[in-house]
N, C-alpha and C positions, 0 to 999 in steps of 0.2 A: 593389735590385740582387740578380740570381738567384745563387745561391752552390749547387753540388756539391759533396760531396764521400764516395766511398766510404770508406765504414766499414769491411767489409769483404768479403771474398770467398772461398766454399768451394767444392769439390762436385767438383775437376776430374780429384782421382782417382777419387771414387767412381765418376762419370759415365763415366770411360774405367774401370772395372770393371765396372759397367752394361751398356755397348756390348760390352763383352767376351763378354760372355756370348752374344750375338748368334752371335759370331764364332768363339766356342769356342776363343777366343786368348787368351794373357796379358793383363794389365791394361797389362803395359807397350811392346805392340807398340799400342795404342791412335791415342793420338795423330796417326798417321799417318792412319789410317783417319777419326778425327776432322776432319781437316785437308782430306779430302775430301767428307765429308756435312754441312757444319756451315751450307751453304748451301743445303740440301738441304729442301724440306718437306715435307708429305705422311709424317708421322712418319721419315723418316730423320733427322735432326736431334733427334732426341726426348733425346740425349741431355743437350741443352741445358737442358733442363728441370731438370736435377740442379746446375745449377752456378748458385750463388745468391748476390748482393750484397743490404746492409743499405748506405744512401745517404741522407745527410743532402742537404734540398734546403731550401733556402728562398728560396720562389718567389712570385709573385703569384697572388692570388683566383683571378684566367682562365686562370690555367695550369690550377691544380689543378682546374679544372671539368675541361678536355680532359684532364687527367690521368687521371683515372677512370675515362675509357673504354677504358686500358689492366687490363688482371687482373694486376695486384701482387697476393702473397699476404698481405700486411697492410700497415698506415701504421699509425702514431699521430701526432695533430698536437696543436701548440698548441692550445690548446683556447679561442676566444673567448668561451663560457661562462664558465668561472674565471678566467681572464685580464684580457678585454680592459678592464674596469674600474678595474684596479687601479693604473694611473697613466696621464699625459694622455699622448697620441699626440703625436709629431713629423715631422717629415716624411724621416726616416730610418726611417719605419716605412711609405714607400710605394718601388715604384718607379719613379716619377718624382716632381716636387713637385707637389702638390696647389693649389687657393687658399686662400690663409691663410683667408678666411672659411669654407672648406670644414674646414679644420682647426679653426677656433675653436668651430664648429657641432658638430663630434665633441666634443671634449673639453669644451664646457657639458653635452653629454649624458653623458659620465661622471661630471661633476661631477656629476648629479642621479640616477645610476645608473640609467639608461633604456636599458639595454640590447638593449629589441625594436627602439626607433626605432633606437639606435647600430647595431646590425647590419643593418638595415635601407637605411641612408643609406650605409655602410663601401662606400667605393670600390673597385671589381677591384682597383686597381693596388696593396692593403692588403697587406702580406708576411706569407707565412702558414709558418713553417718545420713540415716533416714526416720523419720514418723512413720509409722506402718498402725494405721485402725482395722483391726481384722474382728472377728467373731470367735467362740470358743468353739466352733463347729471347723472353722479353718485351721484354728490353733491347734485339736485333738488330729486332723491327718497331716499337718506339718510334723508333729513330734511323733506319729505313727510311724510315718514314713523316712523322717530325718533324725530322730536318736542315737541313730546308731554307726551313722554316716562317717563315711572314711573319711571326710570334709571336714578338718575338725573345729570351724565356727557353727557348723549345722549341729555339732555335739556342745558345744558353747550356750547357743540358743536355745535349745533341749532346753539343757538344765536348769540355766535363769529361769525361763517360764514355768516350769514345774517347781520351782522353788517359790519365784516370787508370786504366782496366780493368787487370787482370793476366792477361788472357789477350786481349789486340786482336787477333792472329790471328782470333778468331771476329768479328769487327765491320770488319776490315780494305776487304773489299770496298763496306762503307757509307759509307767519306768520301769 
């Protein structure tokens, strides 16, 4: 099961102090002007760039491939390197259920710590949890382009972040 959740969220004064500067206006006439460009691209919008979430996700294998091809400015994920060995797999470790002989064939192989075949064999649908820090500039064409996604953790993701953002305003016109 895909899980969201923001950790947190900065940037949204600096970013209307940022824009300010453009405008040679206070930081705190900002907003307004934000409220107007925030849909804006072709660098009007840029100021989206400055305002950054840190988002616990734990997703499936094929998310995280599509995931990728967005520019988040870091992840770190579990690591199936150091990890995946270290106790047998269930099926609260996919999402959806697997076949039990698919599972009994993983977990002989960590029994015998064969890690190349085990990763090898590991199902997409393996739950992979990561940190992802991206920008609200990254986050408005992920859910531009993934809301609506046959993929239905890209529909999952969607939603949590339009739900739990602290500034939806900027993401409003996406749902």
């Amino acid at each position: 099961m895909t899980t969201v959740i923001i950790l947190s969220e900065h940037g949204f004064e600096e970013a209307a102090l940022g824009l300010s500067l453009s405008y040679d206006r206070e930081a705190a006439n900002m907003p307004a002007v934000m409220s107007r460009l925030f849909r804006a691209d072709g660098g009007h919008n840029k100021f989206l760039e400055s305002m950054m979430l840190w988002v616990d996700i734990l997703a499936p294998r094929h998310f995280w491939q599509q995931f990728d091809t967005y520019r988040t400015l870091t992840k770190q994920s579990g690591s199936t390197m150091h990890t995946l060995t270290r106790r047998a797999i269930s099926q609260d470790d996919f999402e959806q259920p697997i076949p039990p002989e698919t599972l009994a064939r993983l977990n002989s192989l960590i029994v015998f710590k064969d890690l190349a075949t085990l990763k090898n064999e590991l199902p997409e649908g393996y739950l992979q949890r990561r940190i992802v820090f991206l920008s609200y500039k990254t986050l408005r064409n992920i859910v531009a382009q993934r809301r609506t996604h046959r993929n239905k953790p890209w529909q999952v993701f969607c939603a949590k972040m339009l739900d739990q953002a602290a500034h939806p305003e900027f993401l409003e016109d996406l749902r």
